[in-house]
DOKE-925316 format. One record per residue (C-alpha): residue number from 1; residue in one letter; x, y, z. Coordinates in steps of 0.2 Angstrom, whole numbers. Layout:
residues N
NODE	NUM	A	X	Y	Z
...
//
This chain:
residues 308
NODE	1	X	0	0	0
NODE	2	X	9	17	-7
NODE	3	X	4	35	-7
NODE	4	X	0	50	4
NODE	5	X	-16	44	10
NODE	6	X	-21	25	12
NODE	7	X	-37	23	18
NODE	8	X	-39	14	35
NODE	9	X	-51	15	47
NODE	10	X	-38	21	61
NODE	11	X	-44	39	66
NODE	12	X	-30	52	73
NODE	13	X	-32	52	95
NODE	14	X	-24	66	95
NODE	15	X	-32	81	86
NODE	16	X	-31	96	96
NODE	17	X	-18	107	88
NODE	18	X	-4	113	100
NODE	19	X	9	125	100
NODE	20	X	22	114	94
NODE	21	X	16	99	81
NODE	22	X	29	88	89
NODE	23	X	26	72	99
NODE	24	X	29	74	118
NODE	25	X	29	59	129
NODE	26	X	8	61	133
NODE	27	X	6	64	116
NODE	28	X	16	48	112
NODE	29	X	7	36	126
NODE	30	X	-10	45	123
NODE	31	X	-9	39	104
NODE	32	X	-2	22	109
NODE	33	X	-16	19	120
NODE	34	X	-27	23	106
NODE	35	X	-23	11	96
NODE	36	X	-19	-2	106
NODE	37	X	-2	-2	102
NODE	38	X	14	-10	115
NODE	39	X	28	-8	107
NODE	40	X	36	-25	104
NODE	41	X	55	-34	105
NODE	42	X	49	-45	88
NODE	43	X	50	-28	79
NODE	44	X	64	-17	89
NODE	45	X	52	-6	92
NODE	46	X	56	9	104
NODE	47	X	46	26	101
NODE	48	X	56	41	102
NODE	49	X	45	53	115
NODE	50	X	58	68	116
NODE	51	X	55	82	105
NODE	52	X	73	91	107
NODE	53	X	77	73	101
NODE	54	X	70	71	85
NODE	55	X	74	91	82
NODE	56	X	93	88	87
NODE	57	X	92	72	73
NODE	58	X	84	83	58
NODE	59	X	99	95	64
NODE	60	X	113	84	63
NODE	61	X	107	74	47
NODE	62	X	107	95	38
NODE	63	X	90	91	31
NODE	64	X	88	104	19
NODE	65	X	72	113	12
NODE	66	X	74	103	-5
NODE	67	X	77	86	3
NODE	68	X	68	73	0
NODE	69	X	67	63	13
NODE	70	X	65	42	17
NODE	71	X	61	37	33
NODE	72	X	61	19	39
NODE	73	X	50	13	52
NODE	74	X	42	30	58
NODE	75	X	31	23	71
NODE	76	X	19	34	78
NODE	77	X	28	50	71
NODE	78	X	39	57	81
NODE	79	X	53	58	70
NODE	80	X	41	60	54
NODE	81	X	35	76	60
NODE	82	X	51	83	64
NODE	83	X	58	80	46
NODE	84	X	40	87	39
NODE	85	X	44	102	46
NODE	86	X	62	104	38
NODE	87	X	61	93	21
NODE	88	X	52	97	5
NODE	89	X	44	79	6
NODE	90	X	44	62	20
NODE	91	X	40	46	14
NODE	92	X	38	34	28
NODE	93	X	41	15	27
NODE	94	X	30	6	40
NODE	95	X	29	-13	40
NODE	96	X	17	-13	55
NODE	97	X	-1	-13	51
NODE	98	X	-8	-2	64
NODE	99	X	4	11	65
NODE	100	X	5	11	45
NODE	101	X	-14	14	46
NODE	102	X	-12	29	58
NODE	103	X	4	40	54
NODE	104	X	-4	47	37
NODE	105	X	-21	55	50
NODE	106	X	-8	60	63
NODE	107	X	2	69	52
NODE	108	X	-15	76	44
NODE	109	X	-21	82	61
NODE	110	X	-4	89	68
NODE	111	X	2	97	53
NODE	112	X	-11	100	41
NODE	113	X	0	113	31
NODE	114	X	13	98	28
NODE	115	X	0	83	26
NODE	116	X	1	85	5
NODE	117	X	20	84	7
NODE	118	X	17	67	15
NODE	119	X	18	48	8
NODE	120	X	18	32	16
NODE	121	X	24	14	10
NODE	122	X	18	1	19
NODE	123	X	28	-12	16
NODE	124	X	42	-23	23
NODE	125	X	58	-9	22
NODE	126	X	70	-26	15
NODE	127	X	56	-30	1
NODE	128	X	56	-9	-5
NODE	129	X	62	-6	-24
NODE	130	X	54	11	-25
NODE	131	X	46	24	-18
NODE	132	X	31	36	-24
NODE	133	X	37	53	-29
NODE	134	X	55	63	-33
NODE	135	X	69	50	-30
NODE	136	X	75	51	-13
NODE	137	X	90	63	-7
NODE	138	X	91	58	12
NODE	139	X	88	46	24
NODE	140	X	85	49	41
NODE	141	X	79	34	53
NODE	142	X	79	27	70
NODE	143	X	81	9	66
NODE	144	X	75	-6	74
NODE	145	X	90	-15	83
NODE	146	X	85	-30	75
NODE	147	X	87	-27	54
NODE	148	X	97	-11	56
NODE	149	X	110	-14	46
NODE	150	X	102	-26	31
NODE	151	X	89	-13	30
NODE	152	X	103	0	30
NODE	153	X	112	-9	18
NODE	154	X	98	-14	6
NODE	155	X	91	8	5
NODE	156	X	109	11	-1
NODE	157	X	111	-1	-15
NODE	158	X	92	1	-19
NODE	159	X	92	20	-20
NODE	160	X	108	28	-26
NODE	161	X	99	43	-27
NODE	162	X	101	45	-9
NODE	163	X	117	57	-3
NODE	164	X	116	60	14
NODE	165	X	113	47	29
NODE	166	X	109	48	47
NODE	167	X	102	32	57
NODE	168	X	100	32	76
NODE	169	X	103	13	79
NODE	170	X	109	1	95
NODE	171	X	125	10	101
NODE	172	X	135	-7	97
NODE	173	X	132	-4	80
NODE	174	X	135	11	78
NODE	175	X	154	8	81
NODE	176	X	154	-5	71
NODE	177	X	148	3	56
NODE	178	X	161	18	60
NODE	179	X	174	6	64
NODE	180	X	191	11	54
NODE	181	X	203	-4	51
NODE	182	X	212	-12	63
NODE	183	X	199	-8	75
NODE	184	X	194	-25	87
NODE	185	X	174	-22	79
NODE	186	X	179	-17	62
NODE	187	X	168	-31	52
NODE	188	X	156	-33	38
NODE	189	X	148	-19	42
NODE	190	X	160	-7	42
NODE	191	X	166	-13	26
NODE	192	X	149	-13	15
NODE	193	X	145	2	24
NODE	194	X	161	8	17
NODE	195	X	159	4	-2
NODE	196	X	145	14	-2
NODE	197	X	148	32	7
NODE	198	X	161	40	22
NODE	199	X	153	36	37
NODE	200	X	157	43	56
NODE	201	X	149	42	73
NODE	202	X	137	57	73
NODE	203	X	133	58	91
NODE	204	X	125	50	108
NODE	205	X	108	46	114
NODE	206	X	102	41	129
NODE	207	X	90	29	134
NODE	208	X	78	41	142
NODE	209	X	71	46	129
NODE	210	X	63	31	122
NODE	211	X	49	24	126
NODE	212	X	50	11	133
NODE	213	X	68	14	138
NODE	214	X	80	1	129
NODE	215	X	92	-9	142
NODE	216	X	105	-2	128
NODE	217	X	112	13	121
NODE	218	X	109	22	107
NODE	219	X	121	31	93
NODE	220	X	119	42	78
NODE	221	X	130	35	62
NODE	222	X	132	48	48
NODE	223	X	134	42	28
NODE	224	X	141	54	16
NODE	225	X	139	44	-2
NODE	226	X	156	42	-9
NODE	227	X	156	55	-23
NODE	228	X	163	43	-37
NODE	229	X	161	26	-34
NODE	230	X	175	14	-30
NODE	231	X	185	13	-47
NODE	232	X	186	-8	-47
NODE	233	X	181	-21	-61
NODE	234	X	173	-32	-48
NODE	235	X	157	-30	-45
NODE	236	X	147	-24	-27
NODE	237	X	143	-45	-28
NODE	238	X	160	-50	-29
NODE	239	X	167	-39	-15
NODE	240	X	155	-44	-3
NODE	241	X	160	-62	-8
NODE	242	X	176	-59	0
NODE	243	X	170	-49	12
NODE	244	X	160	-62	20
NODE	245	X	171	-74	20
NODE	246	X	186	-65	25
NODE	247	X	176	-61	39
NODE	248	X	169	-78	43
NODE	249	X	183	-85	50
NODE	250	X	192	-68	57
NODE	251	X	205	-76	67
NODE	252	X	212	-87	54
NODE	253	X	225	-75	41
NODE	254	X	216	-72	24
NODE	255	X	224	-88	17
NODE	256	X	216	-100	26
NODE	257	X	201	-89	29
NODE	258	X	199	-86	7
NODE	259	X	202	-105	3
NODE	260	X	184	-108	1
NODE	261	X	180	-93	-8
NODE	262	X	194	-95	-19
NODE	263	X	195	-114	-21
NODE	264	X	211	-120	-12
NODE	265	X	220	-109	1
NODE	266	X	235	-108	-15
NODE	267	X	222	-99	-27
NODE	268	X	218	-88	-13
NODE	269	X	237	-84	-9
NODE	270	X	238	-80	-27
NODE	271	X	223	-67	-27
NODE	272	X	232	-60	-11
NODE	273	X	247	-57	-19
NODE	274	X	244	-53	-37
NODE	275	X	231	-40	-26
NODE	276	X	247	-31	-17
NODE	277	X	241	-41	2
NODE	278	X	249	-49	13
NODE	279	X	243	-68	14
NODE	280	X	248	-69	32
NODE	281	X	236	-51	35
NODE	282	X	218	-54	42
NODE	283	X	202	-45	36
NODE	284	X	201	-33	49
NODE	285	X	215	-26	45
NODE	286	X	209	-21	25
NODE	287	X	202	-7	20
NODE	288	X	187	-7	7
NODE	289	X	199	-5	-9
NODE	290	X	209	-18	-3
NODE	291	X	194	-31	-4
NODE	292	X	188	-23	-20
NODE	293	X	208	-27	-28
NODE	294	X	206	-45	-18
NODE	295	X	191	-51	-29
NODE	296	X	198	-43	-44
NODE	297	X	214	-57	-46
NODE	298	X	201	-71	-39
NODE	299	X	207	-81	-55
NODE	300	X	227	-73	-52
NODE	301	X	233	-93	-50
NODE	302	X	224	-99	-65
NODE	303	X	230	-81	-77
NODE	304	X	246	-88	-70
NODE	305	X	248	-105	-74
NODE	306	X	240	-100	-93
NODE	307	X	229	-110	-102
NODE	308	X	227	-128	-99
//
């Protein structure tokens, strides 16, 4: 179900306009209660109930008045509103049925001026290969815990149109995805993360201002599309190949750790080499270029040997 208004029998709660359009913590619970909504674990769900919160996010992603923005899992609105206020256009990706069915009357009854301005897919974020409207420029999300980064991940490569990034996700992730090389959590992540943009730790937030209140912490991760793409033959496919299995076995040097991907640990000591790494290195110690020059030479042993 796509566009600005799906029709579903779920009537705003809150209709009494109010100084500020924003969701406090009333508002939130008064909305939840409505609907019969508790958040759940199943879904990572924990709603934002912090105005100066979702105001500090729009801040700190530079939404801009052109932006189009993409929102995943927007819940009961606290963030949607905030970004409505600062971006030409918000389209919201809900995958639960009830709040998918509320969002687009809350938005009509707290920001009536914004409500055309205003689009909502209800759909499964991971199942998304287009959007209604202009081709997005931003996404700006809180994340559930439990599918942050494939959902990340899957907007990036879906949506090339998108240029700036900002997702609050479980503070644990967030240094992951901003994890240089070398670094002890410096994985998958960071490295597919990596092929896409320049990414960074953005900033803090506390647990109080969820509801209800996460038993972890929570970071903002910044992602600044690369301008040119990285200049390599192999494909996004092919990378992540190694990648995962570099990755797979982290402890073992890329040798052992390649054999599978590569055939025998010799081809993969042959696509190491002829790729300028050290057979003896380990993944976490490779940059994103390093793995795209990898998956390059995975045939270096046979382009050695000649034809058979």
């Amino acid at each position: 179900m796509t566009g600005a208004y799906p029709r579903a029998p779920y009537p705003c709660p809150v209709t009494s306009p109010t100084p500020d359009a924003l969701l406090g913590p009333a508002d939130v619970r008064e909305l939840a209660a409505a609907l019969g909504v508790r958040p759940t674990k199943q879904r990572g769900q924990n709603f934002v109930i912090d105005a100066n919160t979702v105001r500090r996010i729009v801040r700190t992603a530079e939404v801009r008045p052109d932006d189009v923005v993409v929102e995943v899992g927007p819940g009961l609105g606290s963030l949607t509103l905030a970004l409505l206020e600062a971006a030409d256009r918000v389209t919201a990706v809900e995958i639960d049925d009830v709040l998918a069915g509320a969002l687009p009357a809350t938005v009509a009854a707290r920001m009536p001026e914004r409500a055309d301005r205003f689009a909502l897919v209800h759909s499964d974020a991971l199942h998304v290969t287009e959007l209604p409207g202009p081709a997005p420029t931003a996404l700006v999300a809180n994340l559930p815990y439990n599918v942050a980064v494939p959902v990340l991940l899957h907007m990036l490569e879906t949506f090339p149109s998108i240029e700036r990034t900002l997702v609050m996700v479980q503070s644990e992730v967030a240094d992951r995805l901003a994890a240089a090389p070398g670094s002890k959590v410096y994985g998958v992540p960071s490295v597919k993360a990596n092929w896409y943009a320049e990414v960074k730790r953005a900033g803090a937030i506390g647990r109080t201002v969820f509801w209800p209140a996460p038993n972890v912490d929570s970071g903002l991760v910044s992602l600044v599309r690369r301008a040119e793409p990285l200049k390599t033959t192999a494909t996004r496919r092919e990378v992540f190949a190694v990648v995962d299995a570099a990755f797979a076995q982290r402890r073992k040097t890329l040798r052992a750790a390649l054999a599978g991907w590569a055939g025998s640990a010799a081809a993969a000591e042959a696509a190491l080499v002829a790729a300028g790494v050290s057979p003896q290195a380990r993944g976490e110690s490779l940059t994103v270029e390093e793995f795209a020059r990898i998956a390059e030479h995975k045939d270096a042993e046979h382009k050695e040997q000649g034809p058979q």
